[in-house]
C-alpha positions in Angstrom: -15.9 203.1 -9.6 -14.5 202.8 -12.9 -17.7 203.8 -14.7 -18.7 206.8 -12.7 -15.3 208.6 -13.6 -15.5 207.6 -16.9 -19.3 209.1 -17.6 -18.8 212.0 -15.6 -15.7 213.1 -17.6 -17.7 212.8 -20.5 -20.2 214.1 -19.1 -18.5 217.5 -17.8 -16.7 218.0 -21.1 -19.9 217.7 -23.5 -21.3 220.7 -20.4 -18.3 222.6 -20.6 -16.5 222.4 -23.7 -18.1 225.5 -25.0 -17.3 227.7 -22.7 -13.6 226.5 -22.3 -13.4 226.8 -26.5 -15.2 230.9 -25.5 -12.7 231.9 -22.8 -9.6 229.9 -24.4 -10.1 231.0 -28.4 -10.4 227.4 -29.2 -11.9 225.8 -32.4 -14.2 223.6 -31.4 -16.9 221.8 -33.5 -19.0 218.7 -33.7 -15.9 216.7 -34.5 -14.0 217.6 -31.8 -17.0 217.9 -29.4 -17.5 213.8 -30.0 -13.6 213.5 -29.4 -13.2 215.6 -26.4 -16.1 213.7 -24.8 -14.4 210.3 -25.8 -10.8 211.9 -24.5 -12.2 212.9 -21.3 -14.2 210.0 -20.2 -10.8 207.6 -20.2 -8.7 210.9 -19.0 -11.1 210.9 -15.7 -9.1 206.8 -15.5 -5.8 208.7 -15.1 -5.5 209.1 -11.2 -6.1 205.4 -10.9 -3.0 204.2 -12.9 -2.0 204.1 -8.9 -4.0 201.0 -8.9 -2.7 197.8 -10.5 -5.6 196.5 -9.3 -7.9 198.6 -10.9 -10.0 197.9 -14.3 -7.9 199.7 -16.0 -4.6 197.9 -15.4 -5.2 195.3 -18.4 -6.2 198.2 -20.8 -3.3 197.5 -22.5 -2.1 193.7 -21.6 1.2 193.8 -19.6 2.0 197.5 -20.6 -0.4 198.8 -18.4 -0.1 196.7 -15.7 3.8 197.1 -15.4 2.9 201.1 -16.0 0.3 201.1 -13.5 2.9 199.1 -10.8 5.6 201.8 -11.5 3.2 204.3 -10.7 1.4 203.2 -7.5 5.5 202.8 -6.0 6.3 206.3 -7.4 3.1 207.8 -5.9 3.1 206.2 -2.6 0.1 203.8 -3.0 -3.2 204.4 -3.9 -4.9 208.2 -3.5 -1.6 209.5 -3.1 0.5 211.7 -5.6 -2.2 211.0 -8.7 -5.1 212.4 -6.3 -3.7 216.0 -6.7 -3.8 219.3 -8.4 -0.4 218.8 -9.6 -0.7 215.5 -11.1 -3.8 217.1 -13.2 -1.4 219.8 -13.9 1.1 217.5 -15.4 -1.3 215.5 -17.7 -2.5 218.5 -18.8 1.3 219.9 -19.7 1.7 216.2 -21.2 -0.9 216.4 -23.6 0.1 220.1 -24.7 3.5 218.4 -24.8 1.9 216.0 -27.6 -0.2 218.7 -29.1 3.3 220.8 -29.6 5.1 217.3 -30.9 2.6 217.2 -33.6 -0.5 214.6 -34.5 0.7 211.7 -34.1 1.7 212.3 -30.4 -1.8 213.8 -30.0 -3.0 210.5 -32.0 -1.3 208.4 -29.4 -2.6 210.3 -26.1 -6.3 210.3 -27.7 -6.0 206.8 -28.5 -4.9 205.7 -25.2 -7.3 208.0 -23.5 -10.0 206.5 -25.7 -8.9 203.2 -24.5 -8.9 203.8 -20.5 -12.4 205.2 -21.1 -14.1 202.0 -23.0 -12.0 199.9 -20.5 -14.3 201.5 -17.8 -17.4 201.5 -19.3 -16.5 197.6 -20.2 -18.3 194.7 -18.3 -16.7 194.6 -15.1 -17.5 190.4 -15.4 -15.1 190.4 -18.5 -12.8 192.4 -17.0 -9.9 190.2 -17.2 -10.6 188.8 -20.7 -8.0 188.7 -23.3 -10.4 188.7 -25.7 -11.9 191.6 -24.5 -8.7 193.2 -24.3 -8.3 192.5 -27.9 -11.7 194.0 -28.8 -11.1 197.0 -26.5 -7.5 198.0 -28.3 -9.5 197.2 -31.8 -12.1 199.9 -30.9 -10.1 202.2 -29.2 -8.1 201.9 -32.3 -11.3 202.7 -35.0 -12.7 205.3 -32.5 -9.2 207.3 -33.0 -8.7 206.5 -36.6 -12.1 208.4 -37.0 -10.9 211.1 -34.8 -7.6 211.7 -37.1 -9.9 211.8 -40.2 -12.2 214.5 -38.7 -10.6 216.0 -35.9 -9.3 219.9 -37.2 -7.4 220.8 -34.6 -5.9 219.2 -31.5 -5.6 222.3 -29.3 -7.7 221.1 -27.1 -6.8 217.8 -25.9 -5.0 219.4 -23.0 -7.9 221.0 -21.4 -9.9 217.6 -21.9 -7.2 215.9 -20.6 -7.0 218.1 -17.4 -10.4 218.0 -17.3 -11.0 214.5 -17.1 -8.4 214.0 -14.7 -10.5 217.0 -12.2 -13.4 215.0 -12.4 -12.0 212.0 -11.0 -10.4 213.4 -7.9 -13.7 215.5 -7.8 -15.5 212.4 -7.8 -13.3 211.1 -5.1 -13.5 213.5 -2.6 -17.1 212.6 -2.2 -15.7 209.3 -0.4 -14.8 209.2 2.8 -11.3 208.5 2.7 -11.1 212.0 0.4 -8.5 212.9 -1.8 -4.7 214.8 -0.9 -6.0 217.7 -3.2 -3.0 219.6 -2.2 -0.6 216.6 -2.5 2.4 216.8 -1.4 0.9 218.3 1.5 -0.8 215.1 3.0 -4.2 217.0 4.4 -6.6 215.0 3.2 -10.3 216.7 1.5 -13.7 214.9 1.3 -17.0 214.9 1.9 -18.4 211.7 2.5 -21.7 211.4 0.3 -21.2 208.1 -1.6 -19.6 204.7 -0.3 -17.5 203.4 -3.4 -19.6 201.0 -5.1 -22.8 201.2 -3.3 -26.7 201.7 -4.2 -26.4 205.2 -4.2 -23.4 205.5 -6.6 -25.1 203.2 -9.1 -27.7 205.7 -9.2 -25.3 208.1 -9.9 -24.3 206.2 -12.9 -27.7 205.8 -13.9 -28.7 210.0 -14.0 -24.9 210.2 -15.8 -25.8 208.0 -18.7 -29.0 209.7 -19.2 -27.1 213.3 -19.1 -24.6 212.3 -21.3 -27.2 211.1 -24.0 -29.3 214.1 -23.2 -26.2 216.4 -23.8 -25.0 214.8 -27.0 -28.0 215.3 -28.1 -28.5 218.6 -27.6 -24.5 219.9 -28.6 -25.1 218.2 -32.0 -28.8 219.9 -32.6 -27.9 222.8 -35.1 
């Protein structure tokens, strides 16, 4: 589900992030700490722009849902092409492609990024709102607004990015239909420890909500 990607992005980037900023020679504070973790919770909705069906289809009105069409007949269907290592390989090289194209390309990745991940966290009964939709652009819109007045550097919006996008097909290979990890060769991996939307993946959500607070929490402590 929507929600479990989105928090476990989050989630892994807010774990992570300093070590990535160690090992890469990255600059990153508090600011871009908060940004990353709003970047990578809507980057782990990437893979499912395969899915006009999915939450994230109205993100952006009819722009998403004709984008999320194009890509579920370019990918072969759902789980397909998006479900790989190479398609997390090539929204990572996207976003660097932005970072290299300057901040307002960086601007436009976070901002839609930002919007996939409040789409996902969203009420699933609203889901199909317009005025949610309206409200969700409107916040996605503040939430990168305060990013471009804080944010130092965007040098690390691709590893978020690629990041995000991991977590996802991560988080789908514990299904039993599995991911095509190696896409385009069709072998499918997983491991089938949660049913997609069942008792136990709500629980999941559940102990991801509480690590994400606890981790905030404990990045931002001096």
């Amino acid at each position: 589900m929507g929600r479990t990607h989105a928090l476990s992005g989050a989630s892994a980037w807010l774990t992570l992030a300093p070590a990535i900023a160690d090992s890469a020679g990255l600059p990153i504070g508090a600011a871009e700490l908060l940004a990353g973790t709003a970047v990578a919770a809507g980057a782990a909705m990437l893979p499912d722009l395969d899915h006009p069906s999915a939450g994230i289809a109205g993100t952006l009105g009819p722009v998403t849902r004709l984008l999320t069409r194009a890509v579920a007949a370019l990918a072969g269907g759902h789980r397909q092409a998006t479900h790989g290592l190479v398609f997390v390989a090539l929204c990572a090289v996207g976003a660097a492609a932005a970072v290299a194209a300057g901040a307002t390309a960086a601007l436009v990745v976070a901002g839609v990024c930002v919007a996939f991940g409040l789409r996902a966290l969203g009420p699933d009964e609203l889901r199909d709102d317009p005025i949610l939709d309206l409200e969700l652009a409107a916040a996605a819109a503040g939430v990168t607004a305060l990013a471009a007045a804080t944010v130092a550097t965007w040098s690390w919006l691709p590893a978020a990015v690629g990041l995000g996008c991991l977590l996802h097909i991560a988080g789908d290979a514990l299904t039993p239909r599995g991911v095509p990890l190696w896409w385009p060769q069709p072998t499918r991996i997983g491991v089938a420890v949660f049913t997609t939307g069942s008792w136990a993946e709500r629980a999941l959500q559940a102990v991801l909500a509480f690590a994400l607070l606890l981790l905030t929490g404990w990045r931002l402590t001096p």
